[in-house]
Legacy VTK file of the C-alpha trace (Angstrom):
# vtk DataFile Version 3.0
C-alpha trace
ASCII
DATASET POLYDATA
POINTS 451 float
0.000 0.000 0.000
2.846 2.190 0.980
4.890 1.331 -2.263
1.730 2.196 -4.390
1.051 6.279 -2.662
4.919 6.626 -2.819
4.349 5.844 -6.838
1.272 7.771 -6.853
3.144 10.854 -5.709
5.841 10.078 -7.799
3.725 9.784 -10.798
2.057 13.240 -9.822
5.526 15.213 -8.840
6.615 13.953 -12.668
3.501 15.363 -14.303
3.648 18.818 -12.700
7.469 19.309 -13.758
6.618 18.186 -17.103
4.054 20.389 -16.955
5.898 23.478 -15.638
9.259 23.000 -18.044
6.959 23.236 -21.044
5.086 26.310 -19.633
8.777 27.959 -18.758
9.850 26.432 -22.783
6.429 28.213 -24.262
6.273 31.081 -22.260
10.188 32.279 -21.444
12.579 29.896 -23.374
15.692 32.114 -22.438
15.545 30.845 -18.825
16.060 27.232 -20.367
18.775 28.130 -22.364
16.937 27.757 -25.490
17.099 30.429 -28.062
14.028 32.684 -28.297
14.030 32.592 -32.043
12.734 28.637 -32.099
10.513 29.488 -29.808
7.025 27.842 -31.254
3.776 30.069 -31.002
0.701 28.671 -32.927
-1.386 29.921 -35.739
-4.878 31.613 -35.920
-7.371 32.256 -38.995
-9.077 34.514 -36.972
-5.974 36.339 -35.502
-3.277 36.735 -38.999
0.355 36.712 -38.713
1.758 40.577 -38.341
3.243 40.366 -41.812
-0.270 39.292 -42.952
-1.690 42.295 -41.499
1.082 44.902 -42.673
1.410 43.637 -46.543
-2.405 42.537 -46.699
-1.929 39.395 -48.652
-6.188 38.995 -48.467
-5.969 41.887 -50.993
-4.908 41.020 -54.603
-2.015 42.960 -56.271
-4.393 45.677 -58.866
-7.925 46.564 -58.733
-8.790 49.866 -57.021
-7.357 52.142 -55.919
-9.654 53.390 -52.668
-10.626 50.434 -50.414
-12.584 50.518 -47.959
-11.991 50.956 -44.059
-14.064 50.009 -41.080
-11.662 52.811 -39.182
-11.635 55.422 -41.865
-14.134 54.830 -44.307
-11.501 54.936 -47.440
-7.793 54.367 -47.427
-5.780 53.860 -50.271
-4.239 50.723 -51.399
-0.668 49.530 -50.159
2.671 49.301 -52.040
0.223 51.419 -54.791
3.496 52.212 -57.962
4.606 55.052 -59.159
2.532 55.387 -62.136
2.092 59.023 -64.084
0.601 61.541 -60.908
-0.703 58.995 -58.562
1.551 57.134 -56.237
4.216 55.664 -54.922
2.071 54.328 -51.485
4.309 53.431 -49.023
3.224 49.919 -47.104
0.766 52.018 -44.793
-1.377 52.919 -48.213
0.243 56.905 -47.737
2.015 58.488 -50.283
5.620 58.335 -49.434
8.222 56.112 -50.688
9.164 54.823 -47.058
8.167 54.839 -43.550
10.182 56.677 -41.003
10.709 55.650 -37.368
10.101 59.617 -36.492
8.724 62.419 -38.360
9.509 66.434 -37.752
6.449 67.513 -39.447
3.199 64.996 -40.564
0.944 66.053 -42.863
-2.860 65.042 -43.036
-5.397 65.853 -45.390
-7.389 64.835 -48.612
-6.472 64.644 -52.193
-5.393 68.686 -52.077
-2.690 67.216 -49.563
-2.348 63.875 -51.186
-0.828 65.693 -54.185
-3.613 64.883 -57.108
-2.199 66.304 -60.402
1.185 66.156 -59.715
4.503 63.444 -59.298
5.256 62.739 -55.423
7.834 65.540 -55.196
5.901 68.046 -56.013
2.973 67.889 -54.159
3.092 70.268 -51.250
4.234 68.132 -48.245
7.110 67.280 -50.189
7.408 71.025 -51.298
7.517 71.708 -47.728
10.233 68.725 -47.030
12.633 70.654 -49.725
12.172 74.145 -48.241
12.897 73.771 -44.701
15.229 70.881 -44.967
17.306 73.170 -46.762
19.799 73.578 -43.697
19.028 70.407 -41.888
17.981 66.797 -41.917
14.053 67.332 -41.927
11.356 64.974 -42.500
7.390 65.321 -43.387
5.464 62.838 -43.635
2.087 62.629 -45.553
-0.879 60.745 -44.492
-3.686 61.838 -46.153
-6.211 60.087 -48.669
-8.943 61.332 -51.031
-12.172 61.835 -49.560
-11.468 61.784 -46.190
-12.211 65.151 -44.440
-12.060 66.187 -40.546
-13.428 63.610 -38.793
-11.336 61.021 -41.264
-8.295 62.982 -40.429
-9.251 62.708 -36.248
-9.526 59.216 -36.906
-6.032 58.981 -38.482
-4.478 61.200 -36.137
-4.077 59.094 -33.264
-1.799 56.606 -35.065
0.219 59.863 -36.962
1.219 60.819 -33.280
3.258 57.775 -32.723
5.969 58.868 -35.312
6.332 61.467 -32.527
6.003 64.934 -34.630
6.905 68.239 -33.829
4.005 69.186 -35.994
1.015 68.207 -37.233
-0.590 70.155 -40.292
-3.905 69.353 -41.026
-5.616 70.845 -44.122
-8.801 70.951 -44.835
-10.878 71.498 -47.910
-13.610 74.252 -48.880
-14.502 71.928 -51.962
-16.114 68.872 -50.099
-15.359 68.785 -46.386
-18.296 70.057 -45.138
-20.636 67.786 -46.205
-18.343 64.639 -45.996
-18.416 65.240 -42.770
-22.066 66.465 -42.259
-22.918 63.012 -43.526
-19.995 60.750 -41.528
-21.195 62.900 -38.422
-25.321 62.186 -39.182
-24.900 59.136 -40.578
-23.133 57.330 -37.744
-23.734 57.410 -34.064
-20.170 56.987 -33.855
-19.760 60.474 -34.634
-22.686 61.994 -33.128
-20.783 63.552 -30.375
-19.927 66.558 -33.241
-23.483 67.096 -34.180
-24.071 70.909 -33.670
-27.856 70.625 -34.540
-30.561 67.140 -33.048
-33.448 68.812 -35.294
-31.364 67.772 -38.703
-30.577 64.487 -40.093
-28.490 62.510 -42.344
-30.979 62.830 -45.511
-30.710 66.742 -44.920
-27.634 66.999 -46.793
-28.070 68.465 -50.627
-27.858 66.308 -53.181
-24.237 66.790 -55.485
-23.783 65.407 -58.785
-20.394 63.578 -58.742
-18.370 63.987 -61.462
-20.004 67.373 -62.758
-21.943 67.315 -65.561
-20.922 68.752 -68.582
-23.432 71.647 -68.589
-22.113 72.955 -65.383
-18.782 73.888 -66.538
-17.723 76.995 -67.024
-14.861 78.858 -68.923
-13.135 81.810 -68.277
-11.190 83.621 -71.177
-8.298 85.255 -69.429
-6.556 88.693 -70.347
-3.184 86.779 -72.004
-6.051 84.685 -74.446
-5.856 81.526 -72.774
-9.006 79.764 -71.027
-9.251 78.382 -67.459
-12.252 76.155 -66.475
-14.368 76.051 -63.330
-16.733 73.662 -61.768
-18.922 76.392 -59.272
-22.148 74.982 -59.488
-20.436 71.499 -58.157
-18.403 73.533 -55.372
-21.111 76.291 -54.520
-23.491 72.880 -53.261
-20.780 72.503 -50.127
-20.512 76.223 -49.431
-23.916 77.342 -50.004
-24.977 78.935 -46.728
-28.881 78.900 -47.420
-28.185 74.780 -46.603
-28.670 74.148 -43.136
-26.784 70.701 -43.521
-23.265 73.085 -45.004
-23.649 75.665 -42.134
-23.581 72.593 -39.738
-20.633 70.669 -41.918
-18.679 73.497 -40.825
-19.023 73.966 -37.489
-18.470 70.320 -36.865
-15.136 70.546 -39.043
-14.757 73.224 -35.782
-15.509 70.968 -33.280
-13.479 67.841 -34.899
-10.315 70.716 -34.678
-10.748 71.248 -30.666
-9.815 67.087 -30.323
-7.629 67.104 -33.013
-5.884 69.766 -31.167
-6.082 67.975 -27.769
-4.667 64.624 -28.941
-1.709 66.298 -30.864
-0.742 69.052 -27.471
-1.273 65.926 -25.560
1.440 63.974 -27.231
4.116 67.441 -27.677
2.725 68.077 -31.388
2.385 71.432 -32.266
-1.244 71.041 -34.308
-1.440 73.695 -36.967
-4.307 74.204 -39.025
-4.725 75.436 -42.445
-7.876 75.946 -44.834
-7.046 75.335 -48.554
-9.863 77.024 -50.462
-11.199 75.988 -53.946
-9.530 76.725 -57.277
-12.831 79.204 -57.923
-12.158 81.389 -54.882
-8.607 81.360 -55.346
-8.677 83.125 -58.952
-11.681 85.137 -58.182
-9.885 88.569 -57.765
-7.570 87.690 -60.992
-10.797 87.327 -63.173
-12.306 90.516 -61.508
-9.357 92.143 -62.047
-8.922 91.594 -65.765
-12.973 92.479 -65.979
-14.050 88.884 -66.670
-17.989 88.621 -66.004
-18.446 85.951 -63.468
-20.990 83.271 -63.747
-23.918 84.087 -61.211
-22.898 80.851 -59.326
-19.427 81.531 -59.350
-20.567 85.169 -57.634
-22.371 83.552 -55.042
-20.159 80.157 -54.689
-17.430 83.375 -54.120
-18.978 85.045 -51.766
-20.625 82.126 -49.325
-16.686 80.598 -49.417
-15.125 83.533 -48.514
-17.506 83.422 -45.588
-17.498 80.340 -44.574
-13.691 80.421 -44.569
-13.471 83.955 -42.431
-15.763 82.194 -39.834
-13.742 78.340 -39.299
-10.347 80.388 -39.518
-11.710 82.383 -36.686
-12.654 79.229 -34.586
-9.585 77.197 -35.308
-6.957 80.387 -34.797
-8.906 80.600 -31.643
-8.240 76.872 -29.795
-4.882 77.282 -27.529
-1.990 75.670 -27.782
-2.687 75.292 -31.786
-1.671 78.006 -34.951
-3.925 78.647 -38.122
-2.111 79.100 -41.219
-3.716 81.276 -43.915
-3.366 79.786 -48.027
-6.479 81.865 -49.311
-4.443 85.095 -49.584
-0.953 83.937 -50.906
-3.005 81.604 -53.551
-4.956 85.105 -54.472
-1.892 86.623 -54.869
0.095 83.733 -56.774
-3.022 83.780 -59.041
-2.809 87.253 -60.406
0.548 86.766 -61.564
0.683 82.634 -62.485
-2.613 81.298 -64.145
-0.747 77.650 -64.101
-1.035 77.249 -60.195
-3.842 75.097 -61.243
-4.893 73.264 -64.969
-6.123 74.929 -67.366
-9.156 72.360 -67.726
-11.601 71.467 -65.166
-9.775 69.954 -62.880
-9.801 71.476 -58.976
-6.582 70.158 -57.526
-3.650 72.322 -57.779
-0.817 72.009 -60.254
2.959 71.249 -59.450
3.387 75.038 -59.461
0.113 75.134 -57.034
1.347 72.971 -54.576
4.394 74.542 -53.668
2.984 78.346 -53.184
0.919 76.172 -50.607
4.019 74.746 -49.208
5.782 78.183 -49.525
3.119 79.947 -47.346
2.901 77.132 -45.104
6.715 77.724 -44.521
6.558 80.739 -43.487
4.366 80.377 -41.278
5.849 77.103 -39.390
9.156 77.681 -39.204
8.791 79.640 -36.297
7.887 76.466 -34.602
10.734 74.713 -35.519
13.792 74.408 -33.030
17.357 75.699 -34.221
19.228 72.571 -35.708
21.249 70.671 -34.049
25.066 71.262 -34.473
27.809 69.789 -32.922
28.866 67.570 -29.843
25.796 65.569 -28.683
25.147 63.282 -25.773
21.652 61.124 -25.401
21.160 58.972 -23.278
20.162 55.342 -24.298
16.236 53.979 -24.041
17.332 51.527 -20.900
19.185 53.935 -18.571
22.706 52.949 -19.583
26.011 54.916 -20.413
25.533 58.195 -22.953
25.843 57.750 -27.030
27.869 60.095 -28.389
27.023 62.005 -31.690
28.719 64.790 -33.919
25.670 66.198 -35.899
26.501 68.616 -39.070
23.962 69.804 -41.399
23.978 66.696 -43.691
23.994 63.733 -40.776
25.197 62.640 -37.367
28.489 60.725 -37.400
28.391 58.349 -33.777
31.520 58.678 -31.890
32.407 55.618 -30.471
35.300 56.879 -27.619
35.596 60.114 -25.750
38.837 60.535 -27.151
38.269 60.681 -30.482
36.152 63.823 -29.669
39.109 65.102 -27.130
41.167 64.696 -30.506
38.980 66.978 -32.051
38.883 69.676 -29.718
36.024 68.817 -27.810
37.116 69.218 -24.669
40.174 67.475 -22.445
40.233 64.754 -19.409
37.063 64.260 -18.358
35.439 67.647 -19.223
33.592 67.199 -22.916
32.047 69.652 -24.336
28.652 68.859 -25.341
25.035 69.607 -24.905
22.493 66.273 -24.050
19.216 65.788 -26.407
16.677 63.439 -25.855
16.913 59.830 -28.114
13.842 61.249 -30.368
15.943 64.191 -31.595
18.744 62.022 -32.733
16.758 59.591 -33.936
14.964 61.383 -36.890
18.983 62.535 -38.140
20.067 60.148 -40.973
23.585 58.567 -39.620
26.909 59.325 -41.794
28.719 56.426 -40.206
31.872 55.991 -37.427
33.612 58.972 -36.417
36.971 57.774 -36.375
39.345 60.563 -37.613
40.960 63.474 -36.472
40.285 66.709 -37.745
39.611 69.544 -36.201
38.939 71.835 -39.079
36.196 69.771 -40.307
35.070 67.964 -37.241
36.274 70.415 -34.373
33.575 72.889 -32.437
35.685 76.061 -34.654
33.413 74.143 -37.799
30.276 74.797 -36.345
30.115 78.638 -35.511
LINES 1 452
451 0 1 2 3 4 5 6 7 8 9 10 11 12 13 14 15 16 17 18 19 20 21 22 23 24 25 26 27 28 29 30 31 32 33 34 35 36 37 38 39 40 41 42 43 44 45 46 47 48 49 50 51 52 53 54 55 56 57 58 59 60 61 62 63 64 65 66 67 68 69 70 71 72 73 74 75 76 77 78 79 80 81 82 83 84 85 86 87 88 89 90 91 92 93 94 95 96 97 98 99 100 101 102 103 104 105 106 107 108 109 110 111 112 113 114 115 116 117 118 119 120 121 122 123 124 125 126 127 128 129 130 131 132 133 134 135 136 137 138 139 140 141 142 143 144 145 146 147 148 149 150 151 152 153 154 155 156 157 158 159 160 161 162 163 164 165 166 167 168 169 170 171 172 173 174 175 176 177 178 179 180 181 182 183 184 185 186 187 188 189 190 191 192 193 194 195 196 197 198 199 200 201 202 203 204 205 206 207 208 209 210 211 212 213 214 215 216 217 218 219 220 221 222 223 224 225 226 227 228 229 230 231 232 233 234 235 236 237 238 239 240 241 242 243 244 245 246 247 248 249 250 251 252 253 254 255 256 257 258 259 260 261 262 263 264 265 266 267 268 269 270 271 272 273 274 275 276 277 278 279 280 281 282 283 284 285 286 287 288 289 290 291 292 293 294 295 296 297 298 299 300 301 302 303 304 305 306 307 308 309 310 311 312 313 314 315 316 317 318 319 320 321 322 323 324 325 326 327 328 329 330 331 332 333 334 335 336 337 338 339 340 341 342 343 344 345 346 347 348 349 350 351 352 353 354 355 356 357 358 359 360 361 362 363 364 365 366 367 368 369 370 371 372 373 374 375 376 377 378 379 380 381 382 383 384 385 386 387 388 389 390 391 392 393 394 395 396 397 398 399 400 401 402 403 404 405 406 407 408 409 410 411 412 413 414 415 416 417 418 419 420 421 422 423 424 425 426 427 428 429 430 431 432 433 434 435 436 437 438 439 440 441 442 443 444 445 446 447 448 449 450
């Protein structure tokens, strides 16, 4: 009887170390000696791979171009070519040709921001890239999409804030936005929150004839002989302020702002806003100046823009802790002296020559916000608490410096008293590295090279 417990428990003791190494092998393999790397983990149909999820092997290679989006509606399609003016996608679906651990500046928009009408670097986030990376390693980044609008670019905006931006520019668009987001905002209760008005609903917005028809084109015959065309009947239906649904489009483009601006302060982003107005309002004062009679829907289109613009600039220059960036007046004033900011047909997106007056004002306007680049002798500290990385930072890179002496060498300093100012790892991070800092010269590498 005895023999048979003492086998019993002997039996049992077996079974629950069997059972705990294979816990110990599945759960922490390193404490086993086993590499983690054939580690096993199992597979799920209902839970893909990561690599599954990021190159979306459940869509096939062509077909459209817009998918659809339980998050954001529409979002364009991965790994897209570059093919004419449309593309390259990075592997997020954005138009950029990679993916950067951190950004300085990201941009989010629609199609204006997108870059519709023109190659990749020369739409106006790139524009921007170009002009104030001029004396330093800069990056923007460009998440927008065609047909989102503001509550889209709320949506996105949470996930933009983990490249860890400066700045966030978000533009919006006179042309459609407010009654995308009239109808995301009615349409779902998802979105209620931003309803300014119970008494309307989603079947309150006017009906808009997508693409324009023919008969609602209209021509302008310019002072130089050429001809410019205009849709305003199709972009006087979102600005029309006799349309209860457009007077509430835009005051909950307002009230998607105030949490745009509260997630982006909340993460050390800098959230500037900027209105980019519709190719009819931005030649309006050419045509009146060279005495071209205006179509009466162009007048009024004109006129309900201008004040629909003068009353969301006033709302989003007023939330704290963000910046409003005028376009409407610098596009004016590009437009009386350059008729090929935009195509001469039809078509409302800008031109190359468009996009980078936007980027040009925007500029101007952000810089400002920008700190002084780094230059010179650098200490950060690495992500785990351990000894200080060393980097030499110029205006083209940041070369590491792998012993004190080396900078010593260089005239950084002697003994134990190094010259150098600390950053914190996300500053250094966004610099593109130049490689091993292993020579000696002070003319090129000493603090004299940097005053």
């Amino acid at each position: 009887m005895l023999r048979k417990e003492w086998l019993m428990m002997f039996l049992v003791s077996l079974l629950t170390l069997l059972a705990a190494v294979w816990l110990v092998r599945w759960l922490a393999p390193g404490l086993l000696g086993m590499p983690v790397d054939m580690r096993l983990v199992s597979s799920s149909d209902e839970a893909p791979s990561f690599y599954d999820n990021i190159f979306r092997t459940m869509e096939p290679d062509g077909g459209e171009f817009l998918l659809r989006d339980p998050g954001v509606v529409n979002r364009a399609r991965p790994l897209f070519p570059d093919v004419n003016v449309m593309g390259p996608n990075d592997v997020l679906g954005f138009r950029n040709r990679d993916v950067p651990n951190v950004a300085d500046i990201v941009a989010i928009g629609d199609s204006q921001t997108y870059g519709n009408n023109a190659p990749l670097e020369q739409n106006w986030p790139s524009h921007l890239q170009q002009i104030l990376g001029k004396d330093r390693p800069l990056r923007v980044y460009n998440i927008s999409v065609g047909a989102w609008s503001a509550i889209h670019y709320l949506e996105i905006m949470k996930f933009a804030l983990r490249l860890r931006p400066r700045i966030v520019i978000v533009g919006m668009y006179t042309g459609n936005d407010p009654l995308l987001d009239f109808s995301s905002a009615y349409g779902s209760d998802r979105w209620a929150r931003f309803r300014p008005d119970p008494s309307l609903e989603a079947s309150d917005a006017p009906r808009i004839a997508y693409p324009p028809p023919d008969d609602e084109l209209w021509f302008a015959s310019l002072a130089d002989g050429s001809r410019i065309g205009f849709t305003p009947a199709y972009r006087y239906v979102p600005n029309n302020r006799t349309e209860p649904a457009v007077r509430a489009g835009y005051r909950i483009m307002a009230r998607v702002a105030s949490e745009m601006r509260d997630l982006a302060t909340s993460a050390g982003a800098l959230p500037v806003f900027t209105i980019i107005p519709t190719k009819e309002l931005v030649y309006s004062e050419r045509l009146a100046a060279e005495g071209v009679g205006f179509d009466p829907v162009y007048r009024e289109l004109v006129r309900d823009e201008m004040s629909n613009i003068e009353e969301l600039a006033a709302d989003l220059a007023s939330l704290d802790g963000a910046r409003y960036a005028d376009l409407v007046a610098p596009l004016k004033a590009a437009a009386l002296s350059d008729a090929d900011i935009y195509p001469r047909g039809a078509n409302g997106h800008p031109a190359a020559a468009g996009y980078r007056q936007i980027a040009l004002a925007l500029a101007e306007q952000i810089a400002p916000h920008l700190p002084p680049p780094l230059r010179g002798l650098y200490g950060v500290q690495n992500r785990d608490g351990s000894a200080v990385s060393v980097y030499l930072v110029t205006d083209k890179g940041k070369w590491i410096v792998p012993d004190p002496s080396i900078a010593y060498a260089n005239g950084w300093g002697s003994g134990n008293d190094i010259q150098m100012a600390t950053v914190v790892e996300r500053d250094m991070t966004a610099i593109p590295t130049l490689g091993v800092l292993n020579a000696v010269d002070p003319e090129r590498f000493g603090p004299g090279a940097f005053k």
